[in-house]
Each structure stands twice: as structure tokens, then as C-alpha cells.
C-alpha positions in Angstrom: 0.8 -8.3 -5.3 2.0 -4.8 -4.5 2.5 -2.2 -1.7 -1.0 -0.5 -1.7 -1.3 3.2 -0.1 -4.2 3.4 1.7 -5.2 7.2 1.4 -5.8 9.0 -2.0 -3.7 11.8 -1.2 -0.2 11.2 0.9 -0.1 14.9 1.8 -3.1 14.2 4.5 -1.1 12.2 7.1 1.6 14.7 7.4 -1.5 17.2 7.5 -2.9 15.2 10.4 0.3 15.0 12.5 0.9 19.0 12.0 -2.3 19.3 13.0 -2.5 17.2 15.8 0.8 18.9 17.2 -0.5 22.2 16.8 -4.0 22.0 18.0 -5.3 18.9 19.1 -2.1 18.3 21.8 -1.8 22.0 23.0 -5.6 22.7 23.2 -5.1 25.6 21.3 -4.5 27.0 17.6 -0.9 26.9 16.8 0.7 30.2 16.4 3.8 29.4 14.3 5.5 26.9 11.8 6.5 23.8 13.9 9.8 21.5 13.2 8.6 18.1 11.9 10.8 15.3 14.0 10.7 11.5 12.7 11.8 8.5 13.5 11.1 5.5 11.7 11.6 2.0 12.6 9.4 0.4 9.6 11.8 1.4 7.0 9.2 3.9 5.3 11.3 6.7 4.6 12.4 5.3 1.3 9.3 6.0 0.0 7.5 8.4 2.0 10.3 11.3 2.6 9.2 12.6 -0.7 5.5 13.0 0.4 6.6 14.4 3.9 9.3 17.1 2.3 6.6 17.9 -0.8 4.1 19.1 2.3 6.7 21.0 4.0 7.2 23.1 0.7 3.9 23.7 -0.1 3.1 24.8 3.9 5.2 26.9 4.8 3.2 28.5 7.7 2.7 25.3 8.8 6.3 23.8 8.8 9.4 25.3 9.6 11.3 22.2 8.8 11.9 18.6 9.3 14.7 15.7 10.9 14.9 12.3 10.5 16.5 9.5 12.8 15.9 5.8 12.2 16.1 2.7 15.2 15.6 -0.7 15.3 11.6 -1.1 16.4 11.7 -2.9 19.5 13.7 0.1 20.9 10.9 2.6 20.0 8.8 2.2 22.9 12.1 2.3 25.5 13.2 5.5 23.8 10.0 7.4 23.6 9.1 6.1 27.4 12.6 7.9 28.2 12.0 11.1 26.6 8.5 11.3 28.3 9.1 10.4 31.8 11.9 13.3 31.2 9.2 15.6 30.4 10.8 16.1 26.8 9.9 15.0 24.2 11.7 15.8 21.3 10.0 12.7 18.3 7.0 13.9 16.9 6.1 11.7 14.6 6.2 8.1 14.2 6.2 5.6 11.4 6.1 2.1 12.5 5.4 -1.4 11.9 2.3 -3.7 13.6 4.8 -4.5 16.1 6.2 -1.5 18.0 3.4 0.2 17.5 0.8 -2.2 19.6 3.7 -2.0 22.1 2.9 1.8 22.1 -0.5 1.3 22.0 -0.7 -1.1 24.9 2.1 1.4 27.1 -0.3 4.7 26.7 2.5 6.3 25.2 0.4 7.6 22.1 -2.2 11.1 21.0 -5.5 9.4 20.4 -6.1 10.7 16.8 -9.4 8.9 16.3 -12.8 9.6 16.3 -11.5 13.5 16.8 -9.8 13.3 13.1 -12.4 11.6 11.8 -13.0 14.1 9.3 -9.9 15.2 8.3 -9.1 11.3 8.0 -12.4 9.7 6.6 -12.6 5.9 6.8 -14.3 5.7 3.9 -11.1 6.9 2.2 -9.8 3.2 3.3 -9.2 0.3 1.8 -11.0 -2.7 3.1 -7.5 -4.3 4.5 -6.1 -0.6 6.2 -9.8 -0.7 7.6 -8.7 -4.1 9.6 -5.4 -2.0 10.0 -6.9 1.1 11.8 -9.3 -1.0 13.9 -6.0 -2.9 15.3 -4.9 0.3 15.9 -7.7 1.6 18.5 -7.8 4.9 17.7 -4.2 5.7 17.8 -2.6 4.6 15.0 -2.7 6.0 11.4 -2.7 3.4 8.9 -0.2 4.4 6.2 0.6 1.4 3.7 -1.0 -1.9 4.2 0.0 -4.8 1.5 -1.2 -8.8 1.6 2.5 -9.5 3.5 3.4 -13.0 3.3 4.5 -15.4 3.9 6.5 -15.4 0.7 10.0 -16.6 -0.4 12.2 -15.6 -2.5 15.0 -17.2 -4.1 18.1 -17.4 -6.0 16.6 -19.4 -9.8 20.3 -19.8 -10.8 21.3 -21.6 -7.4 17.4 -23.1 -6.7 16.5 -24.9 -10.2 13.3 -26.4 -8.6 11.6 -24.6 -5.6 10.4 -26.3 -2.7 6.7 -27.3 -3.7 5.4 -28.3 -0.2 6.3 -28.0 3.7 8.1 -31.1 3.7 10.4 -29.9 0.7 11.4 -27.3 1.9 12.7 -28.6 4.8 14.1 -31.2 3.2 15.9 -28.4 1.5 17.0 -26.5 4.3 18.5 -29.6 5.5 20.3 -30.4 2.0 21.3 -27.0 2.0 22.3 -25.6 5.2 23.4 -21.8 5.7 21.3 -21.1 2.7 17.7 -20.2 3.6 17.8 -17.3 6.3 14.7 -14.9 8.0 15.3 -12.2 10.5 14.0 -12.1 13.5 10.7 -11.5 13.7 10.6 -8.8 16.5 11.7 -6.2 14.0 11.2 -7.8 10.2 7.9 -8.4 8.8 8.9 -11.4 6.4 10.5 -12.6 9.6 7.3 -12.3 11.4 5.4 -13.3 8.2 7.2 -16.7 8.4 6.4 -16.9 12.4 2.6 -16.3 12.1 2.2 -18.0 8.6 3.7 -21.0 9.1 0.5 -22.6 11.6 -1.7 -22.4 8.2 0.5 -24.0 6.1 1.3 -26.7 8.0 -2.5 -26.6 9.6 -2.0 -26.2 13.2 -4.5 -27.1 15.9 -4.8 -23.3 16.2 -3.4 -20.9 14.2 -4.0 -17.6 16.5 -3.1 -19.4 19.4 0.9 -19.4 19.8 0.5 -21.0 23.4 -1.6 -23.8 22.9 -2.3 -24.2 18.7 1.2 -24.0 17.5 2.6 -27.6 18.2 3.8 -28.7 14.8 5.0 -24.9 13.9 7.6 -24.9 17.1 8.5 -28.3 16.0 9.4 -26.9 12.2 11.0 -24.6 13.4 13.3 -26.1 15.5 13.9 -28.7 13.0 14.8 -26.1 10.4 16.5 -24.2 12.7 19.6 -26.5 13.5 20.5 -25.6 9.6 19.9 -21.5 9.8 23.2 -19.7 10.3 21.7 -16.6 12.6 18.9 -14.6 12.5 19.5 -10.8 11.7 17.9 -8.1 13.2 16.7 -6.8 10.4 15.2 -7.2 6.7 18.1 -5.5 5.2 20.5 -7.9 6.5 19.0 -10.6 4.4 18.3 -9.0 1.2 21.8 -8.3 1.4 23.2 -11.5 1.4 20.6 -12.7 -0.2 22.1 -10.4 -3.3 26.0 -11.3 -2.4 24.7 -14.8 -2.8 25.6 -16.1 0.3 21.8 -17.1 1.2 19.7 -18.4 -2.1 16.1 -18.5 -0.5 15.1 -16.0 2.2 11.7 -14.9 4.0 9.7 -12.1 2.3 6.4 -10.8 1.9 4.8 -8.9 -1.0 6.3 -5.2 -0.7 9.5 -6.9 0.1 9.8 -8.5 -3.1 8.4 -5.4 -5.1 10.8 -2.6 -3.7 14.0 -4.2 -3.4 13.8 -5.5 -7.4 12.7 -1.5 -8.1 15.5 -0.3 -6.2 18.0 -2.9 -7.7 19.2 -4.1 -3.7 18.5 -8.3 -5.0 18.8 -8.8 -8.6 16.0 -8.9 -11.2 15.8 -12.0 -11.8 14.8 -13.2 -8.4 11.6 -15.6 -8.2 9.4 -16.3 -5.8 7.5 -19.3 -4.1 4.1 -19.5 -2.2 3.3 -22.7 0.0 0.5 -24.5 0.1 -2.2 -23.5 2.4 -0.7 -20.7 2.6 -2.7 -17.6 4.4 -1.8 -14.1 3.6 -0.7 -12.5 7.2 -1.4 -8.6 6.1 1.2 -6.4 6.8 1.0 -2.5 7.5 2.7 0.5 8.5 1.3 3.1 10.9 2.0 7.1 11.1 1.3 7.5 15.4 2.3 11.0 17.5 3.5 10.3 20.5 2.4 11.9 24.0 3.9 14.8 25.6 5.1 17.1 22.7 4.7 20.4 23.1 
């Protein structure tokens, strides 16, 4: 139950992107250091800014420098759209979540990177779970991080003495409790969307990869539990937040989400965490993706 990185050595994606900018976009070999620019919507820099700025150290000749910017991710593929059908574009390099990036993916907005990297990015180097990842991505995403996601929840042990056990407890909790449990919505939060693709295995719907036509009794839990949910957040961080001020005492999560906020002291220590019955691990990853059109 922790965040697993799927490549032996971190320094090789950045390698890949400086790479792809330099020769495999321009067609030719690049003839001087190039400025790094990210953006991240999948809340990666916490822990991969160190491998990014260790690369641009040790390669000079390669980097010149690097910039950061963060957004929510369901404005990525708007905002990199705009900066290519202005023939500029000034993002680089992407990190992003399963969701913005198959947005990206399905726009043509993204440098194929595979099989032409193939070498420089071996599969073999993969775990079993990114190499689900990188097949979802179709050749244009880079798997980064992949982890067994949720849906997990955690919660408040001096406010929650007993956990929900089952499906129906915990909605009999919500209702005893309302204002208490909270996700974020699962367009950009993957505990929120952890919950949303979850839910049909633990309360065994008709079909569980079917939203349209399987998900009867997971729309009607929803709703049900919804009438006692405050708001939904746009993001993760929203939660944890108040999840830690105590004013919500069980909220979604998924494994890496449980791990990194107890490291870096945003909920308290002593948090626990529940698993449902049935429950079907919904894996979560991170991608590293280079958009079209740089120069």
C-alpha cells in the first residue's frame, strides 16, 4: 500500500522529454541547452521537482533551466489547444492524471513518444500495473507513478469510534452524520474518481465498466448519499484540508493519498483507514506527456 515509481532511475523521463524536444520534434539534433516548462495538474511536483531540478544540474548542456505553473486538470487540454492553434506553444512538458491526459490523447494534442523511445524507455523496465498504464496511454503518454488507488477512506478515529463495515453502514452513516463525509469531484481528484468507478464493485452492479447501462444501484447510492454531502471540491486538497481542521471526519482517498499527506504532516498521524467489501482496486497513475507544436 504505497506510491510505486515505475522506472528505476527518475532521471530518464526528464531525459526523454529533453530529448524528445530537441530531436525527435524538430527532426534534427539540438544545438543548445533548452528551457524546461511544466505544468502539472496531477499534483506531482511535491515529489518529482527534486528529480527534474537534480537532471537540470547534472546536464547542463542539455538544460538551460526550468518553470513551473500548476492548473486544475480539466483546463489542461483548453489551455494547451489555445497555445497551439496560436502557433505558440510555450508548456513543454506535462504531468498529468488518467483523466486530462486521455482528453489529450483523444484531442491529438500530444508527441507520440512510443515505439520511437522504445529504447531509451524499455518496457521491461515496468512494473506489471504502469504496463496497463502505458498501454492506456497509446503511445503517448509516459507512465510516471502508478499505485493500487482506491477506493479507500479515511477517517477521523477520535470522531469515528467504529467504521462503517459494509455499503449499507456507511450510508447509514452519512445520513447520521451529515456534512461529515466529503469527496471531490471526480473530474480533477483521483479518490474522487476512485469513489465514482469503485463504488459499482462494491455494491455489485449489473456492469461495472458500463456507466450508461451497468450502474443502476451506484447512481442510486449516490444520490441517496448525496442529499447529506455539503459540496464537492474541486480538488484533493480541499478535503484533506478540512478533513485535518476537522470539519469532515471520513473523506475519499486512495493509497498514495493516504501515504503522502501522513509523511508530509497535511492530516494528522493518527488517521485510519477503511476498505469495503468487494472492494476492487481502481489503479491510479500519473503520466509525463509533451505536447505538439513546441519548437
Amino acid at each position: 500500500m504505497h506510491r510505486v515509481r515505475v522506472w528505476r532511475v527518475g532521471e530518464l523521463l526528464v531525459g526523454a522529454a529533453v530529448l524528445a524536444l530537441g530531436i525527435g520534434v524538430g527532426g534534427g539534433a539540438a544545438q543548445a541547452p533548452i528551457t524546461i516548462s511544466v505544468i502539472d495538474v496531477a499534483g506531482d511536483l511535491s515529489s518529482v521537482r527534486d528529480i527534474i531540478e537534480n537532471y537540470a544540474k547534472a546536464n547542463p548542456q542539455k538544460v538551460k533551466g526550468v518553470t513551473y505553473q500548476r492548473a486544475p486538470a480539466p483546463e489542461l487540454p483548453t489551455k494547451i489547444k489555445v497555445q497551439q492553434d496560436a502557433g505558440r506553444v510555450d508548456i513543454n512538458l506535462i504531468l498529468t492524471g488518467q483523466d486530462a491526459g486521455s482528453v489529450l490523447v483523444q484531442n491529438g494534442q500530444l508527441v507520440r513518444l512510443f515505439p520511437q523511445y522504445d529504447r531509451l524507455l524499455p518496457r521491461e523496465e515496468l512494473t506489471d500495473a504502469a504496463k496497463v498504464l502505458q498501454d492506456e496511454g497509446e503511445g503517448y503518454l509516459l507512465p510516471s507513478v502508478v499505485s493500487n488507488g482506491g477506493p479507500v477512506f479515511i477517517y477521523n478515529p477520535q470522531k469515528v469510534k467504529q467504521p462503517p463495515r459494509t455499503a449499507e453502514e456507511f450510508k447509514a452513516w452519512v445520513k447520521a452524520n451529515p456534512g461529515k463525509f466529503m469527496y471531490a469531484r471526480p473530474a480533477n481528484s483521483g479518490p474522487g474518481r476512485s469513489i465514482l468507478a469503485g463504488l459499482p464493485y462494491i455494491l455489485g452492479d449489473r456492469n461495472p465498466k458500463d456507466p450508461v447501462a451497468g450502474w443502476d444501484k451506484t447512481w442510486a447510492f449516490l444520490k441517496e448519499v448525496g442529499e447529506f454531502v455539503e459540496y464537492y471540491p474541486t480538488g484533493t486538497t480541499v478535503t484533506l484540508k478540512e478533513f485535518a481542521e476537522g470539519t469532515r471526519w471520513i473523506i475519499a482517498g486512495i493509497m498514495e493519498w493516504d501515504m503522502k499527506p501522513r509523511a508530509e504532516g497535511t492530516i494528522p498521524p493518527d488517521s485510519k483507514i477503511f476498505v469495503l467489501p468487494n472492494t476492487s482496486f481502481v489503479i491510479d497513475g500519473h503520466y509525463w506527456a509533451i505536447p505538439k507544436g513546441i519548437s
